[in-house]
C-alpha positions as CSV (number, residue, x, y, z in Angstrom):
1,X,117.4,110.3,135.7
2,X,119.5,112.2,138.6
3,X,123.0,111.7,137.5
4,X,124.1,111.2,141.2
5,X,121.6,107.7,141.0
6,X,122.8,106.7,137.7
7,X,126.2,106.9,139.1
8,X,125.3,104.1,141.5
9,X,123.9,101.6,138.9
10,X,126.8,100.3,138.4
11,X,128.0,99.7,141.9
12,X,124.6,97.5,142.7
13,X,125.2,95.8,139.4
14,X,128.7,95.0,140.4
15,X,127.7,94.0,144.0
16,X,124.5,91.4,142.8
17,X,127.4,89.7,141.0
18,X,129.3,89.1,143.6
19,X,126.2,87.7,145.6
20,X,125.1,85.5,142.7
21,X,128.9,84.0,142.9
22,X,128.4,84.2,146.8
23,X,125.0,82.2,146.6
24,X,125.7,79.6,143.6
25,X,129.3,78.4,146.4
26,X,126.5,78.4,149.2
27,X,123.9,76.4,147.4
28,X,126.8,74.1,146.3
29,X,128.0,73.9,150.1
30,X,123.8,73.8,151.2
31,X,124.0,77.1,153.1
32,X,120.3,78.2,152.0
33,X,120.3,80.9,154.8
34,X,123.3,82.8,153.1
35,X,121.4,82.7,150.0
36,X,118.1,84.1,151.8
37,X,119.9,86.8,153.5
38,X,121.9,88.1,150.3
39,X,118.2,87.7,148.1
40,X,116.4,89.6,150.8
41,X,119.1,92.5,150.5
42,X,119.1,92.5,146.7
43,X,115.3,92.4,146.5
44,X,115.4,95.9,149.3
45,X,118.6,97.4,147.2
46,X,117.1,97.2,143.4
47,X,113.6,97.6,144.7
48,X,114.7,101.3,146.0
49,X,117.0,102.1,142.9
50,X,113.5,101.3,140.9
51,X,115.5,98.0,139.4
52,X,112.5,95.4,139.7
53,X,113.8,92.9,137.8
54,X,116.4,92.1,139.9
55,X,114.4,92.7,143.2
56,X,111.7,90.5,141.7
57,X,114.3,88.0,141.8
58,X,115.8,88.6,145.1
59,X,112.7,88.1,146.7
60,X,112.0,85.2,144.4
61,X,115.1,83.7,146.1
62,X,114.4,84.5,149.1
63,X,111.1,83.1,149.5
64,X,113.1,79.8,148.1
65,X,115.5,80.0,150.5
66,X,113.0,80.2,153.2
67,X,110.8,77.2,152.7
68,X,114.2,75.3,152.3
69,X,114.1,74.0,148.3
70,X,117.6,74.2,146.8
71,X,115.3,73.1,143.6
72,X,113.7,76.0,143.3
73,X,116.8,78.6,143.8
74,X,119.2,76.9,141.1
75,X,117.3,78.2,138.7
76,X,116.3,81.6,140.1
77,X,120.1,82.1,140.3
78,X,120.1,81.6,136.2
79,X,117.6,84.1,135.9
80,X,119.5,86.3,137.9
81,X,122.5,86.0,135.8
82,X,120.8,86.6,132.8
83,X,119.3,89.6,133.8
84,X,122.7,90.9,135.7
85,X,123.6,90.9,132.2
86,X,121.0,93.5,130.8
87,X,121.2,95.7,133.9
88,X,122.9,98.9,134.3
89,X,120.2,101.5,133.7
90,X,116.8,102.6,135.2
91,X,114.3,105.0,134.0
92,X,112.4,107.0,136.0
93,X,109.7,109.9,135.3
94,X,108.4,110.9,138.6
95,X,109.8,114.5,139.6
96,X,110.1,114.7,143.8
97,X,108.8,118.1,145.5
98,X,112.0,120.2,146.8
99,X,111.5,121.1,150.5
100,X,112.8,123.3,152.6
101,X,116.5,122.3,153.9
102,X,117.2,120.4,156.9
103,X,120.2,118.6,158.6
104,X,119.6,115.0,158.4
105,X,121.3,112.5,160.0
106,X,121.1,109.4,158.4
107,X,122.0,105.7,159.6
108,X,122.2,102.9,157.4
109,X,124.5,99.7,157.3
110,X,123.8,99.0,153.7
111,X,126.4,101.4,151.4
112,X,124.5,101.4,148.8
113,X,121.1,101.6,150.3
114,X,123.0,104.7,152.8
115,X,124.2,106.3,149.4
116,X,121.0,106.0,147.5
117,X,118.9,107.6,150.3
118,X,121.5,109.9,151.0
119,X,121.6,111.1,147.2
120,X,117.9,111.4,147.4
121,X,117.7,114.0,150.8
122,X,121.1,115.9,148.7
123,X,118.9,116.5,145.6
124,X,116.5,117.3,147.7
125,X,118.0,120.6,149.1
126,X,119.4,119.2,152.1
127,X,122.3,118.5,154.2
128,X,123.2,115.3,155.3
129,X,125.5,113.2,157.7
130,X,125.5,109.9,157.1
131,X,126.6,106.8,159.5
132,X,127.0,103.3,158.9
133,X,126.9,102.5,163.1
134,X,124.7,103.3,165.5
135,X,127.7,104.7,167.9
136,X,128.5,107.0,165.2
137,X,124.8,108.1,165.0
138,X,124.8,108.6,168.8
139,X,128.4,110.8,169.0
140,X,127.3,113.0,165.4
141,X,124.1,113.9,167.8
142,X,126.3,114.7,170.5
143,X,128.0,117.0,168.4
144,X,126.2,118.2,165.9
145,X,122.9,120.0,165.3
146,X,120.7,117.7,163.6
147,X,117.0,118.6,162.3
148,X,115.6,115.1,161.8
149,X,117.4,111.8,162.4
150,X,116.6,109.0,159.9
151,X,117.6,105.1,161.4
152,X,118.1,102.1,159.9
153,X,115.6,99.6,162.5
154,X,118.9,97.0,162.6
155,X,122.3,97.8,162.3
156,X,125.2,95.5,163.3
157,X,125.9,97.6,166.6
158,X,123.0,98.3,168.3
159,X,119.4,97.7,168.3
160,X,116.8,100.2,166.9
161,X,115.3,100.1,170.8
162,X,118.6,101.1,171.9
163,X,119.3,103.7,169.7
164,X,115.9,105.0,170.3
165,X,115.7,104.9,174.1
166,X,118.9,106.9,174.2
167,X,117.7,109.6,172.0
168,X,114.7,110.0,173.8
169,X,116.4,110.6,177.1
170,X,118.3,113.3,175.9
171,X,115.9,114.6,173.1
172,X,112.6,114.4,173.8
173,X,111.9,116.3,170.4
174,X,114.1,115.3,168.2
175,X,111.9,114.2,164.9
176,X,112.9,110.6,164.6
177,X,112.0,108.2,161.6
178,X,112.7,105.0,161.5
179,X,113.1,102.7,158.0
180,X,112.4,98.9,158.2
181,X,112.4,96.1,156.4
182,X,109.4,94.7,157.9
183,X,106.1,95.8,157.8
184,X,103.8,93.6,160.5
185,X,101.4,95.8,162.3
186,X,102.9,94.5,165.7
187,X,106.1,95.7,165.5
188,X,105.5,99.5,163.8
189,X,103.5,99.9,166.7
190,X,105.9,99.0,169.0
191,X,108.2,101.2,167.0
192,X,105.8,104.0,167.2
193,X,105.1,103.3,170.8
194,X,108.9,103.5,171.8
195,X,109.0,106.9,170.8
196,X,109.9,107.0,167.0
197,X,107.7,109.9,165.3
198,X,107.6,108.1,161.6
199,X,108.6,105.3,159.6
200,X,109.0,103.9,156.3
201,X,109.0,100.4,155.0
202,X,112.0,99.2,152.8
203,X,112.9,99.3,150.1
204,X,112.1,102.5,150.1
205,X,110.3,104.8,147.5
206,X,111.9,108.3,146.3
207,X,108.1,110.4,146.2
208,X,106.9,109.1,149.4
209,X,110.3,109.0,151.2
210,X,111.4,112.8,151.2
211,X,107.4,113.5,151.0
212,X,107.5,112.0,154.9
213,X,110.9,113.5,155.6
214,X,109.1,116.7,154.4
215,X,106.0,116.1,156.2
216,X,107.8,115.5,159.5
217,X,110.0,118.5,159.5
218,X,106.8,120.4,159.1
219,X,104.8,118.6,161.8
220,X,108.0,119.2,164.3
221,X,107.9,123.0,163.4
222,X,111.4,123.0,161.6
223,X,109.7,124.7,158.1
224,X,109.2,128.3,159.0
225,X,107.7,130.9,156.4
226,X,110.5,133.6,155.7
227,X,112.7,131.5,157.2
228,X,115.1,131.8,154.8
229,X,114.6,135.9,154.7
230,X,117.7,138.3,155.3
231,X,118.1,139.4,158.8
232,X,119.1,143.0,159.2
233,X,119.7,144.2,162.8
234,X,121.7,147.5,162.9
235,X,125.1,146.7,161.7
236,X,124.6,143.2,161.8
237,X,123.3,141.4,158.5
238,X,123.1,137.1,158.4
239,X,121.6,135.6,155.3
240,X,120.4,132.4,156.3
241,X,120.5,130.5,152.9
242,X,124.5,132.1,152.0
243,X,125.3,130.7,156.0
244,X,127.0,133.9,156.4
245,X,126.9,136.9,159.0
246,X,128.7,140.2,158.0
247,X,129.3,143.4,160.7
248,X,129.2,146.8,158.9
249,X,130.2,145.2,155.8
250,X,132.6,142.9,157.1
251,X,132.5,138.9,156.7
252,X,132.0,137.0,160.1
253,X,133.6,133.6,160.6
254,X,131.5,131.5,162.3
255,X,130.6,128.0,163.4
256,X,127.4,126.3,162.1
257,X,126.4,126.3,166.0
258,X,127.0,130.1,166.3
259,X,125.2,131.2,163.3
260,X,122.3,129.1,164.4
261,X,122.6,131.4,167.8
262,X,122.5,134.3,165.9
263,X,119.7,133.8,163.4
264,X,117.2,132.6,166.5
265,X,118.5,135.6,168.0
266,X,118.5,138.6,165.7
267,X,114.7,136.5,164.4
268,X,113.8,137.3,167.9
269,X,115.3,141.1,168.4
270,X,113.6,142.9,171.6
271,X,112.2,140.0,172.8
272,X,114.2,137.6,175.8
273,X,115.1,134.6,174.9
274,X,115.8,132.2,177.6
275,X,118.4,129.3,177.7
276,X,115.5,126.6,177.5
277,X,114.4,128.1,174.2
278,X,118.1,128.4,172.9
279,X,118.5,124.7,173.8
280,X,115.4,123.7,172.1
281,X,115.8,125.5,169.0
282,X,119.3,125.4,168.7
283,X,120.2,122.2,170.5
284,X,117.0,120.0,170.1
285,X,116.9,119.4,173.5
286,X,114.3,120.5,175.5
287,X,114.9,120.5,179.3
């Protein structure tokens, strides 16, 4: 197992405690909605760290909570305690492709869900900025270049249709997934239909997850063979997987923005480049 995951075993173990304690004073107090939201974010938490005994139950006390019997979630919650007790490690044998790096921006509310995913893109090869808000999301777009934006559907700020309506006005090609919970036909195609170029149903799955984040950097035309090759142009050198760009010899500081000038640039010596293509490939935005 990546040791990056394993190092956040125990930080979900230690958080379904406090939710069992949380939901054992709710039943007591008859709250049955705390007790199906906090079961509906276990089940998606454990189910994407590949813990499905404890989503198994999370689910199981969810659907409890839903059809209102306190009955049935008493003892759910002892079954969660016993197996809080065994928890703290997950096996897993699959091995995930390695793609090509990209800047990812990455919203998500939950920490531990935002970590896991996060962990998952990083040991995939690429770079991430994650956000917990969806203002954050909007300003790190703003100001940063970012290759493919992955969004939480619901976070406590804005809508997903927000979010997504204001990207689209000022990125028309920005590759946009979007990760929910639910998973009725209706509302992925509205998703779709709003604009959003993917999505992936929670809690997510490592393979198919940066498979799709692969997949849609490819589709949008961000995977490029030789890519990654040296550029040589007179006395100029970049080296696009280093980041670095030398003059005769001589190191270059640059920003992230200004290297990305240079590399469409020198990629493209002799031939014009006009400002709707440096916007487009450098930006995102197309005009």
């Amino acid at each position: 197992m990546d040791p990056a995951l394993a190092a956040l075993i125990p930080k979900l173990v230690a958080r379904c405690a406090a939710d069992l304690e949380a939901m054992r004073a709710a039943l007591a107090a008859g709250d049955l909605e705390v007790v199906h939201e906090l079961g509906h974010r276990m089940a998606g938490a454990c189910g994407s760290f590949g813990m499905e005994d404890l989503a198994e139950v999370g689910r199981e006390l969810e659907r409890a909570a839903a059809t209102g019997n306190p009955a049935a979630v008493a003892p759910a919650l002892d079954r969660l305690a016993t197996r809080l007790e065994s928890a703290g490690s997950v096996s897993r044998t699959d091995t995930a492709p390695r793609p090509r790096v990209m800047r990812v921006l990455l919203l998500e509310d939950d920490p531990l869900q935002q970590e896991l995913a996060a962990t998952w893109l990083r040991g995939a090869g690429h770079e991430v900025h994650a956000v917990g808000l969806g203002r954050d999301a909007m300003r790190a777009l703003d100001e940063e270049r970012v290759d493919i934006a992955i969004l939480d559907w619901m976070v406590p700020d804005l809508s997903g249709e927000q979010l997504l309506r204001w990207i689209r006005e000022r990125q028309k090609r920005l590759p946009v997934m979007f990760a929910t919970s639910r998973d009725e036909e209706g509302e992925i195609a509205s998703i779709l239909q709003l604009g959003a170029d993917d999505y992936v149903v929670k809690p997510l799955r490592r393979l198919e997850f940066l498979a799709r984040v692969q997949s849609l950097g490819r589709r949008a035309g961000w995977v490029e063979p030789g890519r990654d090759e040296v550029l040589e142009v007179g006395p100029y050198r970049l080296d696009p997987r280093a980041r670095t760009v030398s003059l005769a010899g001589r190191p270059v500081k640059v920003t992230p923005r200004m290297l990305d000038v240079a590399r469409l640039l020198l990629g493209k010596h002799g031939e014009l480049v006009s400002r709707a293509q440096l916007n487009e490939q450098v930006w995102g935005h197309r005009k």
